[in-house]
C-alpha positions in Angstrom: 26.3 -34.0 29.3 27.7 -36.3 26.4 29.0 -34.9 23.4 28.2 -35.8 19.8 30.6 -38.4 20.2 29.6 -40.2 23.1 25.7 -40.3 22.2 26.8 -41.8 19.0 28.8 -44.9 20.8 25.9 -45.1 23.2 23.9 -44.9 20.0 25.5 -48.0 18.9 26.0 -49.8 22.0 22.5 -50.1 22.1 21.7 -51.2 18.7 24.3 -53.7 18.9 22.7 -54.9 22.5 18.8 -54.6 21.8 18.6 -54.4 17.6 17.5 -51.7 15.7 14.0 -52.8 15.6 13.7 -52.7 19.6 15.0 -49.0 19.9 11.8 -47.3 19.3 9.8 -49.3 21.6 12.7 -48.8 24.3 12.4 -45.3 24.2 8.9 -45.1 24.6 8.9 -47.6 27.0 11.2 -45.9 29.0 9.8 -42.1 28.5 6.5 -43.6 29.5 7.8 -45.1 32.6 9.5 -41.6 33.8 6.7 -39.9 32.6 4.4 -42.2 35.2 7.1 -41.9 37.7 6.8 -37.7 37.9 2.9 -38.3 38.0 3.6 -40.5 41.4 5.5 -38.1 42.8 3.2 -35.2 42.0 0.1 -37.2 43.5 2.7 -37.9 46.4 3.1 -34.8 47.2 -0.3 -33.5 46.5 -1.4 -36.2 49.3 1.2 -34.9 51.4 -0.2 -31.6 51.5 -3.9 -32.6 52.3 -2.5 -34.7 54.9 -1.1 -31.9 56.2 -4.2 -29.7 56.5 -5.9 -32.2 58.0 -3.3 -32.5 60.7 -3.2 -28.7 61.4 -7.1 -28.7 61.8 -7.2 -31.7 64.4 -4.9 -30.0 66.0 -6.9 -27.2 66.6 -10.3 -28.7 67.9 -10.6 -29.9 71.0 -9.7 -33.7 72.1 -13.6 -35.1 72.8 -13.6 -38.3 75.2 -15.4 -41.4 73.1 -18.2 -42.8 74.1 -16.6 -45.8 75.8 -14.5 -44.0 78.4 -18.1 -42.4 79.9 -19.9 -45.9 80.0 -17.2 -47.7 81.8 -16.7 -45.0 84.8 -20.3 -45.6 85.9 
């Protein structure tokens, strides 16, 4: 992790690179951008899990012929 001195080069790297006026709007910008990103990966993983379940009970039941296979054996 950065010390005090490093954060106020990056500090000023930045202001010299974007302007003072942009900062604000950078950081929210980018703290809404990680903030969406950890919602993804929540609902990600969330899908994950139902796809999971649903997996686990198909296994279970029993495979059923279709329709199709009976009517084309007669």
């Amino acid at each position: 992790m950065p010390g005090p001195s490093e954060w106020l080069i990056i500090v000023l790297v930045l202001a010299a690179l974007f302007g003072v006026s942009r900062l604000p709007a950078l950081g929210r910008n980018f703290g809404l951008g990680i903030k969406e990103f950890k919602k993804g990966i929540a609902e990600a993983s969330e899908d994950d899990g139902k796809d999971k379940d649903k997996s686990e009970s198909a296994k279970s039941e029993p495979a059923r012929p279709s329709g199709d296979e009976r009517s084309s054996s007669s």
